[in-house]
VOBA-1610 file (N, C-alpha, C; in pm, whole numbers, padded with zeros to 5 digits, always signed):
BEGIN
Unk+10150-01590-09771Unk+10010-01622-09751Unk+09931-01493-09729Unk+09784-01504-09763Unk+09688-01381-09741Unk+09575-01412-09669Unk+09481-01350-09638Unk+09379-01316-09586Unk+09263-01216-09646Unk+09159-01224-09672Unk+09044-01158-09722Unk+08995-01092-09586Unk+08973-00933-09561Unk+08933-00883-09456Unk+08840-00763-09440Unk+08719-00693-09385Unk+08622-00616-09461Unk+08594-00580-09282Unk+08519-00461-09332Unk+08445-00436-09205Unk+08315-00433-09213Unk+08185-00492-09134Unk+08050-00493-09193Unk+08028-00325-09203Unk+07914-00312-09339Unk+07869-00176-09265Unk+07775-00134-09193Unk+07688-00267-09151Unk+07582-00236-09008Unk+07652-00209-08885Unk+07755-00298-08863Unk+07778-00335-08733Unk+07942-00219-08753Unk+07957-00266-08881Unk+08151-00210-08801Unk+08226-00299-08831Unk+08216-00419-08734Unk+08284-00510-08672Unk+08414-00572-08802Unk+08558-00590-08807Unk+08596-00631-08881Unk+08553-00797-08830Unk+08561-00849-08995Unk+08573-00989-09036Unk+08672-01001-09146Unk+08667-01139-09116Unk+08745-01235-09179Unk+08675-01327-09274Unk+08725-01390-09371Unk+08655-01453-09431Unk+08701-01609-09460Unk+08598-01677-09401Unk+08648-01833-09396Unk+08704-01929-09526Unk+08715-02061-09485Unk+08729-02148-09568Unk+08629-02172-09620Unk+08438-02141-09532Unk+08365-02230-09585Unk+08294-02080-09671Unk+08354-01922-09703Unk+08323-01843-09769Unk+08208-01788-09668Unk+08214-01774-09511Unk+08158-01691-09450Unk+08209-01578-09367Unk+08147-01536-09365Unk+08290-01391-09285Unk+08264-01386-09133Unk+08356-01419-09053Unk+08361-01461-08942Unk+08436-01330-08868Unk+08398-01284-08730Unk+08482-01170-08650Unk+08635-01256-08619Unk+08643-01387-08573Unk+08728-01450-08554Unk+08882-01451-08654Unk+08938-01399-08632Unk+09126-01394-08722Unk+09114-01499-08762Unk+09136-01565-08633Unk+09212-01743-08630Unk+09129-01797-08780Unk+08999-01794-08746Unk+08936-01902-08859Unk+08974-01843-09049Unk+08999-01766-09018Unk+09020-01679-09152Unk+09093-01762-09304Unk+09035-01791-09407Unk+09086-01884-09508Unk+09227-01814-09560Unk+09364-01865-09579Unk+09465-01896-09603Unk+09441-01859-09762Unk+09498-01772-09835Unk+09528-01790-09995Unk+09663-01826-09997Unk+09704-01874-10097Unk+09842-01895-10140Unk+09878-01839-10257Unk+10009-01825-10344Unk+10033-01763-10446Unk+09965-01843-10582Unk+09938-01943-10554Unk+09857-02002-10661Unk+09697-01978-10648Unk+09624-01913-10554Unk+09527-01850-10531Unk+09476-01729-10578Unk+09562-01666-10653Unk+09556-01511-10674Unk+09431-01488-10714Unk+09379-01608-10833Unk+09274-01590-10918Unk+09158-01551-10856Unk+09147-01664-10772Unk+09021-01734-10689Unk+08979-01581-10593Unk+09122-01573-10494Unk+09101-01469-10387Unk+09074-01345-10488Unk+09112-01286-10562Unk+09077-01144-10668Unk+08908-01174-10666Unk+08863-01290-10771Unk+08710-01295-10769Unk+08633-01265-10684Unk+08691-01302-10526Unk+08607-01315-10403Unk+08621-01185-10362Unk+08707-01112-10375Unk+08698-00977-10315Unk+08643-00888-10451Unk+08617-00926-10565Unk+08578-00809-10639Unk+08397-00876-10594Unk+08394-00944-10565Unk+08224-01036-10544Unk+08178-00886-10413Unk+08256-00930-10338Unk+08278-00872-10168Unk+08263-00751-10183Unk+08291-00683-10271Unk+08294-00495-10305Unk+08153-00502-10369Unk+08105-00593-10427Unk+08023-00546-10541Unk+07893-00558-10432Unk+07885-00675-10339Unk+07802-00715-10243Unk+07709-00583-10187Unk+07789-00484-10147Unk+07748-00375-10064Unk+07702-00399-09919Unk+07731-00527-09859Unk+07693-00530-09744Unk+07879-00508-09684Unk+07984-00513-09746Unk+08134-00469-09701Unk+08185-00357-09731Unk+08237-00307-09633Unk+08263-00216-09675Unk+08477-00223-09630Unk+08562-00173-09713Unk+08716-00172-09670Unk+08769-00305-09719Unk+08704-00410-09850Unk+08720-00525-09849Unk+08901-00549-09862Unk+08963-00551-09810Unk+09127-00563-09842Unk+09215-00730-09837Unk+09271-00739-09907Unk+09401-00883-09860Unk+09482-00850-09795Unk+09512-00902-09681Unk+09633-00866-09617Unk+09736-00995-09593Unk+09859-00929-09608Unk+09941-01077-09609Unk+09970-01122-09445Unk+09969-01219-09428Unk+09992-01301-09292Unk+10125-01408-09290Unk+10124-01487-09155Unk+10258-01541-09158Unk+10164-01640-09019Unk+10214-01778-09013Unk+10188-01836-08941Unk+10287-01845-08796Unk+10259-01879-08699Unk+10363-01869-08606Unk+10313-01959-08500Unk+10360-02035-08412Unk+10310-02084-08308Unk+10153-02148-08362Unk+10089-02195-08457Unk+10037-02305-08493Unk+09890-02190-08504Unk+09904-02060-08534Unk+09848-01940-08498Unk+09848-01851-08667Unk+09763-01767-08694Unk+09789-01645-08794Unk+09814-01511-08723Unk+09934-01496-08782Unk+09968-01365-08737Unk+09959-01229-08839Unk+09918-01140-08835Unk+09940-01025-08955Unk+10036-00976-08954Unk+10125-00952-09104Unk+10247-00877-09097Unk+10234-00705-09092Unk+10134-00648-09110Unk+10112-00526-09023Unk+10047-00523-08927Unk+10096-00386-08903Unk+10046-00306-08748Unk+09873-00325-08733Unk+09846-00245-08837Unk+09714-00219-08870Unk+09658-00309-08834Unk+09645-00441-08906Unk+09605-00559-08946Unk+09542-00607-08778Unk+09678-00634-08720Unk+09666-00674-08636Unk+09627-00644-08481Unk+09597-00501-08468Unk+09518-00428-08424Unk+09379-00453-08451Unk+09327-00446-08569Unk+09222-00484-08644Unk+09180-00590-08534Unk+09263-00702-08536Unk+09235-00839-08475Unk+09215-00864-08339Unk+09350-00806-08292Unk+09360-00823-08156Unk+09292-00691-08017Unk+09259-00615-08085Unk+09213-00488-08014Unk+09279-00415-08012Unk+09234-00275-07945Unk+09315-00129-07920Unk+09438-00135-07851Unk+09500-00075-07865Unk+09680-00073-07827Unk+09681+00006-07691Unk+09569+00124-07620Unk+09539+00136-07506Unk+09511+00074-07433Unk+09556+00118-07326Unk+09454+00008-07193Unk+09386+00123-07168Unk+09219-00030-07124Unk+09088+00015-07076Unk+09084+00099-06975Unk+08992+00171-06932Unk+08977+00223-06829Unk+09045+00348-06762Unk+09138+00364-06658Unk+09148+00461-06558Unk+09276+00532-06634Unk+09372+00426-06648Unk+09529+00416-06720Unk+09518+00575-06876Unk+09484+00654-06806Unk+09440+00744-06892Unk+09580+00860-06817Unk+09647+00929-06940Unk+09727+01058-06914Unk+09655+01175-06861Unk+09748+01175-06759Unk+09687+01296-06678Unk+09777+01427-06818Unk+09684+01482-06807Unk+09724+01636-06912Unk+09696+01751-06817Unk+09650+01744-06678Unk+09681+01892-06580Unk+09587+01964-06626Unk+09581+02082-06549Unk+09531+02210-06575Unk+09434+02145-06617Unk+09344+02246-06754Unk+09197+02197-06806Unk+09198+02102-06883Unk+09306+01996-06883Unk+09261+01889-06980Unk+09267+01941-07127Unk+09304+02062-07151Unk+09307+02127-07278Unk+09450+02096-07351Unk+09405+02038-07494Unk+09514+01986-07580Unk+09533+02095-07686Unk+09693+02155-07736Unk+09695+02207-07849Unk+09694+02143-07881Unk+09664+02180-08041Unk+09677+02106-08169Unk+09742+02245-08280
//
């Protein structure tokens, strides 16, 4: 199974793109392609590029789990669920001036 996924380019914000063909911030609601979909989902994302209001329009494949969509990448699902840091204080102390090689 897939997923249609873009980031606006006013806002940023990734979306998803529904069943009823609106692009929603929400994962969960996100429309389901199947392998007999290829056609349909290709049209909608070459529509989605051409739009210019998306920008990153990508399919990503998913997997259901617990009555839930899950993404089979990292990325993806970051995308969805938020930053892999914790908020706030939970920050590495680096000593001295805080100065990083690179």
């Amino acid at each position: 199974m897939e997923i249609i996924t873009a980031n606006e380019l006013l806002s940023g914000a990734s979306v998803y793109l529904d069943g009823d063909g609106r692009w929603q911030i929400n994962f969960g609601s996100a429309r389901l392609f199947g392998a007999d979909d290829s056609a349909v989902r290709d049209q909608i994302v070459a529509q989605a590029r051409a739009d210019g209001r998306l920008v990153g329009v990508e399919v990503e494949k998913v997997t259901l789990k617990n009555n839930g969509i899950v993404a089979l990448r990292l990325r993806e699902r970051i995308r969805a669920e938020g930053p892999t840091a914790p908020y706030g204080s939970a920050r590495q102390d680096l000593g001295g001036d805080g100065d990083v090689s690179l």
